[in-house]
LOTOR-175310 format. One line per field, with one value per residue (C-alpha): residue in one letter; chain; z, x, y. Coordinates in nm, 4 decimals, m for minus. Layout:
r = a/...
c = A/...
c3 = Z/...
c1 = X/...
c2 = Y/...
This chain:
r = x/x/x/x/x/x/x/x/x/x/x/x/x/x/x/x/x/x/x/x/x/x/x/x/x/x/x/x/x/x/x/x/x/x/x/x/x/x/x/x/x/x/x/x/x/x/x/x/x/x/x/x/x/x/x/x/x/x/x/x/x/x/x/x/x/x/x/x/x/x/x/x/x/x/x/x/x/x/x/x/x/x/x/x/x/x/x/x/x/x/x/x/x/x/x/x/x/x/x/x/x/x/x/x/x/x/x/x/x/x/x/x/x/x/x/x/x/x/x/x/x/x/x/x/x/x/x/x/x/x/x/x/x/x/x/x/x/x/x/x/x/x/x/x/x/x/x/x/x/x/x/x/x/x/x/x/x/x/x/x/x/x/x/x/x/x/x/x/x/x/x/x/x/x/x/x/x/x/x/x/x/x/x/x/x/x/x/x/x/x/x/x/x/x/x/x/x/x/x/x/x/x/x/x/x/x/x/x/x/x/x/x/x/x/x/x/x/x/x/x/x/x/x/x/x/x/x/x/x/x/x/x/x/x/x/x/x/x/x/x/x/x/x/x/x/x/x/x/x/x/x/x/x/x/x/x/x/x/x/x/x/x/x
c = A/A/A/A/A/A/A/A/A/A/A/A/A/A/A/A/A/A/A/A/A/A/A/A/A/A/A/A/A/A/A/A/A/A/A/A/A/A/A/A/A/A/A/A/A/A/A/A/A/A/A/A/A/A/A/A/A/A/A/A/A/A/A/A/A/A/A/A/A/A/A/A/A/A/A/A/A/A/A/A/A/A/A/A/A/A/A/A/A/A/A/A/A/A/A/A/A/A/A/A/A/A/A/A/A/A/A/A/A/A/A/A/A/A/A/A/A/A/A/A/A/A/A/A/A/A/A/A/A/A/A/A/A/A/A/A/A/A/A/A/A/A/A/A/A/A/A/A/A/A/A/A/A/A/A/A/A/A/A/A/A/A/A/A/A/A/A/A/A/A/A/A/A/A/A/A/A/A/A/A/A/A/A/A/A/A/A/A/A/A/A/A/A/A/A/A/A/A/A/A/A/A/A/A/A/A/A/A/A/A/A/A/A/A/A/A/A/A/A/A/A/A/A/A/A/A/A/A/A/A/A/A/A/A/A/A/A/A/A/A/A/A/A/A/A/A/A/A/A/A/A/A/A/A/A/A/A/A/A/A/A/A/A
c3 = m2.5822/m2.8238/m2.7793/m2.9812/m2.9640/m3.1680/m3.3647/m3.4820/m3.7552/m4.0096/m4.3954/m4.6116/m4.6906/m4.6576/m4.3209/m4.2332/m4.3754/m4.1385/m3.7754/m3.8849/m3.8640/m3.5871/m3.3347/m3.5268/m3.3707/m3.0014/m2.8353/m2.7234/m3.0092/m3.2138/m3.5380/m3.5969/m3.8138/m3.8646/m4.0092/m4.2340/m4.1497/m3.8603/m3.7277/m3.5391/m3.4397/m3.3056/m3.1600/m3.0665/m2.8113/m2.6121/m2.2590/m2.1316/m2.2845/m2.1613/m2.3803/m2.3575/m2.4837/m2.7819/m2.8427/m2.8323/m3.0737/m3.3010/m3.2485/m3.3712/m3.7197/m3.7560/m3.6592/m3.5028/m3.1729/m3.0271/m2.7276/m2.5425/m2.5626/m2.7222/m2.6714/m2.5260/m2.6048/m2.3613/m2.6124/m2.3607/m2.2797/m2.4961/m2.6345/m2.9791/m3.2181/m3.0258/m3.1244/m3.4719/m3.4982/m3.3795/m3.5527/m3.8318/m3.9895/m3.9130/m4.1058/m4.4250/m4.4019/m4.3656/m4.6439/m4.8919/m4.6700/m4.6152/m4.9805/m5.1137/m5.2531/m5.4663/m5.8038/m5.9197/m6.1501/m6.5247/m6.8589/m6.7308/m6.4350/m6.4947/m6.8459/m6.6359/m6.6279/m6.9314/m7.1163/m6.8902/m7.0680/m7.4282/m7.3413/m7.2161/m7.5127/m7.7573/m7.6463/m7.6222/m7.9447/m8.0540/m7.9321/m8.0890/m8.4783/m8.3635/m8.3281/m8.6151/m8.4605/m8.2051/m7.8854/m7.5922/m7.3387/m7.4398/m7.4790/m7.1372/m6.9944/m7.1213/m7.0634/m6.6852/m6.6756/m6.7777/m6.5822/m6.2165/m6.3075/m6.4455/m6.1007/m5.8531/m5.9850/m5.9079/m5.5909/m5.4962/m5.5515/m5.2067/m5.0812/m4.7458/m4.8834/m5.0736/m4.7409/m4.5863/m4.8737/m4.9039/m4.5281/m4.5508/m4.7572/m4.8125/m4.5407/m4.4911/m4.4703/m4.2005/m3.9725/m4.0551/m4.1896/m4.2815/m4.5096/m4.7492/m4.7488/m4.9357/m5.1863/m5.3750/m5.3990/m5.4132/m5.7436/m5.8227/m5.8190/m5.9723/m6.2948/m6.3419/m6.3150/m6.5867/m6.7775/m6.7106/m6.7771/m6.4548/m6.2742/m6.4949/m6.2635/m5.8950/m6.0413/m6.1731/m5.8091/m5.6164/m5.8559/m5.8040/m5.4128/m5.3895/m5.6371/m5.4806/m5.1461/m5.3099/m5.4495/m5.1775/m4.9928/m5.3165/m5.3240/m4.9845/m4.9929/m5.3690/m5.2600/m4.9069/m5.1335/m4.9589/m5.0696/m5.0775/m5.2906/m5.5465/m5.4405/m5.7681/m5.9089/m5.5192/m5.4121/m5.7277/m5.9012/m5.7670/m5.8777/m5.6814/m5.5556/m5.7955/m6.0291/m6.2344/m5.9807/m5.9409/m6.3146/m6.2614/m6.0255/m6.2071/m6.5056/m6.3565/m6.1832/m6.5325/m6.6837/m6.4493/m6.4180/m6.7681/m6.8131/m6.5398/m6.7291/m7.0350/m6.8659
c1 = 0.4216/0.3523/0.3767/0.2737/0.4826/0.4108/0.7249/0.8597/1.0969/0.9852/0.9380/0.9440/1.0107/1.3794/1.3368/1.0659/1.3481/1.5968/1.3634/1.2778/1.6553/1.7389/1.4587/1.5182/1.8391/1.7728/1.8401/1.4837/1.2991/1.1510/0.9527/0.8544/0.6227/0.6715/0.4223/0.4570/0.0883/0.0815/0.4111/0.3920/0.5991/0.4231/0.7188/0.6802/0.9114/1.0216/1.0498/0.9776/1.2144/1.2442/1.1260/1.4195/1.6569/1.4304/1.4052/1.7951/1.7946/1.5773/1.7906/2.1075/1.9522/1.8585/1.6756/1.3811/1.2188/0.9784/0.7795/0.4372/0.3833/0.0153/m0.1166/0.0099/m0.0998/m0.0338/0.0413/0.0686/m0.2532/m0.5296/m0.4215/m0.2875/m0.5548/m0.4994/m0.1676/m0.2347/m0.5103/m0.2844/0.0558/m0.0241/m0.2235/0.0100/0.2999/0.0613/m0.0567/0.2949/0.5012/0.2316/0.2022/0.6184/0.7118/0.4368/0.7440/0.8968/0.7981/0.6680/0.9392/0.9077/1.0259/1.0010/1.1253/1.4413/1.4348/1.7935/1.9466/1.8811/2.0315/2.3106/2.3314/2.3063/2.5426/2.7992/2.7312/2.7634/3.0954/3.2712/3.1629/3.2701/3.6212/3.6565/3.5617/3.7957/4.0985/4.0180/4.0130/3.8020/3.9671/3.7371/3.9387/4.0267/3.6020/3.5157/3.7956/3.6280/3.3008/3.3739/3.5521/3.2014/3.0010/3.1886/3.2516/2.8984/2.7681/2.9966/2.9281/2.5423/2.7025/2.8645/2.6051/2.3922/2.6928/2.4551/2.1310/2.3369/2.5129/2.1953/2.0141/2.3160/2.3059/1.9823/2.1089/2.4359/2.6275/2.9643/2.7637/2.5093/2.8052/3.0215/2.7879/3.1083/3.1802/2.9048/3.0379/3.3734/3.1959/3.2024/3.4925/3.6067/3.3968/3.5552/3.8962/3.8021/3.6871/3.9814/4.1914/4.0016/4.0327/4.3927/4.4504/4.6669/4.7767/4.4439/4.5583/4.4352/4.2311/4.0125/4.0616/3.9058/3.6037/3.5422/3.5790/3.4095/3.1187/3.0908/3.0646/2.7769/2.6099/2.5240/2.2856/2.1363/2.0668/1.9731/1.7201/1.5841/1.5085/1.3227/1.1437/1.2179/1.0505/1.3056/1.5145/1.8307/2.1340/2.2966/2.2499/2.2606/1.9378/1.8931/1.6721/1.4111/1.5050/1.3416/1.5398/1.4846/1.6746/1.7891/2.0039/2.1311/2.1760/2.4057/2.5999/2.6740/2.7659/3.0529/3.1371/3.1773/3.3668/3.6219/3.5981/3.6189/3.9166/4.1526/4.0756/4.2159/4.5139
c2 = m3.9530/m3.7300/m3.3216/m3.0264/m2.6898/m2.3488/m2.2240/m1.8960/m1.7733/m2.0319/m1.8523/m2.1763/m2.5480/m2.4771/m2.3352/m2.6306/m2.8945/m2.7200/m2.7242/m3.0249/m3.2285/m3.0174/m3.1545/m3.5281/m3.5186/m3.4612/m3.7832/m4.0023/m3.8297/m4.0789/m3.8880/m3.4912/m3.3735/m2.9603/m2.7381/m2.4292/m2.2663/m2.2788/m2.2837/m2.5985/m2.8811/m3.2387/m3.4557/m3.8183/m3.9209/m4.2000/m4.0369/m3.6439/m3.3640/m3.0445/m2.7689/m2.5364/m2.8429/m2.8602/m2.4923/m2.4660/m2.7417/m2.5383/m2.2032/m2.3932/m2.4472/m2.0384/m1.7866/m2.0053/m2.0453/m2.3258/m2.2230/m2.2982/m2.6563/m2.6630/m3.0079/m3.3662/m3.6549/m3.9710/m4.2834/m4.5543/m4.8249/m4.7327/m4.4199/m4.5688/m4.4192/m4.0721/m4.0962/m4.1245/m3.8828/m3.6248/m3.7057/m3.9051/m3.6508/m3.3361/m3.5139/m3.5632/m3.1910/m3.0929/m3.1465/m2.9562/m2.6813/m2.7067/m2.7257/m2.5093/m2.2981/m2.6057/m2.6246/m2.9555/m3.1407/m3.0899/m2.9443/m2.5893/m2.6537/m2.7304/m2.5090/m2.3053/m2.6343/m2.7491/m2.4282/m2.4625/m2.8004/m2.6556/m2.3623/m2.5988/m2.8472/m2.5607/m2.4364/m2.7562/m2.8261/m2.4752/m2.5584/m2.9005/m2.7083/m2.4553/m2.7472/m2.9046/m3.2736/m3.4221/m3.4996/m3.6496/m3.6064/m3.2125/m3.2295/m3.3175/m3.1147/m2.8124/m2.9503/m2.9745/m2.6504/m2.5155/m2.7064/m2.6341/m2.1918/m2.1587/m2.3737/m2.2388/m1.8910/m1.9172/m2.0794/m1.7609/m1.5631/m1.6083/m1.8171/m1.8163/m1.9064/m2.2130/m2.3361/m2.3715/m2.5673/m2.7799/m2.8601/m3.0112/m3.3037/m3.3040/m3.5722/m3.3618/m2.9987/m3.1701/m3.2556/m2.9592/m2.6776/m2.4580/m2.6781/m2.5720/m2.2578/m2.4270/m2.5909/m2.3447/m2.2405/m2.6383/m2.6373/m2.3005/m2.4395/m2.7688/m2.5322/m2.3726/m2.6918/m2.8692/m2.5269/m2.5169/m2.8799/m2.8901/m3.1936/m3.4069/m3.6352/m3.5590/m3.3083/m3.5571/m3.7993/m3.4448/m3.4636/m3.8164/m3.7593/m3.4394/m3.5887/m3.9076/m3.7683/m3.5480/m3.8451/m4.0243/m3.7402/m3.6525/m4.0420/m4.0725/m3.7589/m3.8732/m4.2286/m4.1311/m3.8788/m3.5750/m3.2604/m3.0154/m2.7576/m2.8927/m2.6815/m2.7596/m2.3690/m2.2543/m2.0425/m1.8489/m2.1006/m2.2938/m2.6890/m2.9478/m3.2042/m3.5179/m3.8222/m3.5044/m3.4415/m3.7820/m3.7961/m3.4418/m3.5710/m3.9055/m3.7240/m3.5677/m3.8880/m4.0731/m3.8396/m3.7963/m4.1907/m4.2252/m3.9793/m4.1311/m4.4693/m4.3380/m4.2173
């Protein structure tokens, strides 16, 4: 059976990717395809749900509302094609309309993270001139002490509006949406430990914990090509999520790998 509902509160693909997990986790619904304009919602289920369950669903995830069921469509006997007239072609409209707000992947696109990249580059290499002998461990010390208190700071700076990008992907925040609130300040930390050089030790087993962990929704959302916004420089920028992000991620993986290997 398949149902239509009108929804409320919704301002962009963020806000769509949010509604959206919240009504695929009611129990006995099977797919949900969620609109941007209109506001809409069409929900294929396996038995009847009551409205008010899915509308406190829906109010968990923000500052959204699903009312007045608009159609139903009856899927069993000869009713097939009906079914896919009405949801099939919803969910194709949807993600355009949802993620009309991402920008599409390329060169200028990610032009903040790649001088993030260079600026990070530049001063590690700065440092290792200024010590008169390369060191790679010292090097990607300081280049991870960059690279987690230049991305926790953009972190911090809509703390909010990063918690609730994170949660859409992230498999930790989605079960415990405080915890992309700490994030932050878990990078935060990790920054000045590589900057301090203190206990190299578990600081780099944290980073390969706290990345890995990362990793695998960034993975999960990348391969299921889901249209929705990179956290990485919190809600400042506009990144798309993509294999850049996977390639981020991995980075920091490797070196930390790499640097408790040459322990």
């Amino acid at each position: 059976m398949i149902h239509t509902y009108k929804l409320d509160g919704m301002h962009c693909g963020s806000c769509v990717g949010r509604v959206q997990e919240a009504l695929e986790a009611v129990p006995g619904v099977k797919k949900v395809a969620v609109s941007l304009d209109p506001q809409e919602a069409v929900v294929s289920m396996s038995g009847h749900i009551d409205t008010a369950e899915l509308d406190r669903a829906v109010r968990k995830a923000g500052a959204y509302s699903l009312t007045d069921e608009v159609q139903v469509i009856n899927t069993m006997g000869g009713h097939n094609q009906a079914k896919a007239d009405v949801f099939t072609a919803p969910t194709a409209a949807a993600l355009p309309l949802a993620n009309s707000d991402l920008a599409e992947p390329s060169a200028t696109t990610y032009k903040p993270l790649l001088i993030i990249l260079a600026f990070l580059l530049g001063i590690t290499t700065l440092v290792e001139i200024r010590m008169g002998t390369f060191d790679w461990m010292r090097a990607m010390s300081t280049f991870m002490a960059g690279f987690f208190l230049v991305f926790s700071f953009f972190k911090l700076l809509d703390i909010s509006g990063f918690a609730s990008s994170y949660r859409m992907y992230d498999i930790v925040a989605k079960a415990m949406p405080g915890y992309g609130f700490v994030y932050p300040f878990i990078e935060l930390a990790l920054g000045v430990a590589y900057l301090t050089q203190v206990n190299p030790l578990i600081t780099n087993v944290v980073t390969l914990v706290v990345m890995g962990i990362s990793m695998v929704g960034v993975v999960q959302s990348v391969i299921n090509k889901r249209k929705i916004r990179c956290a990485c420089l919190g809600s400042v920028f506009n990144l798309p999520m993509t294999t850049v992000t996977i390639v981020e991620d991995g980075l920091m993986i490797g070196m930390a790998a790499l640097m408790l290997a040459m322990m």
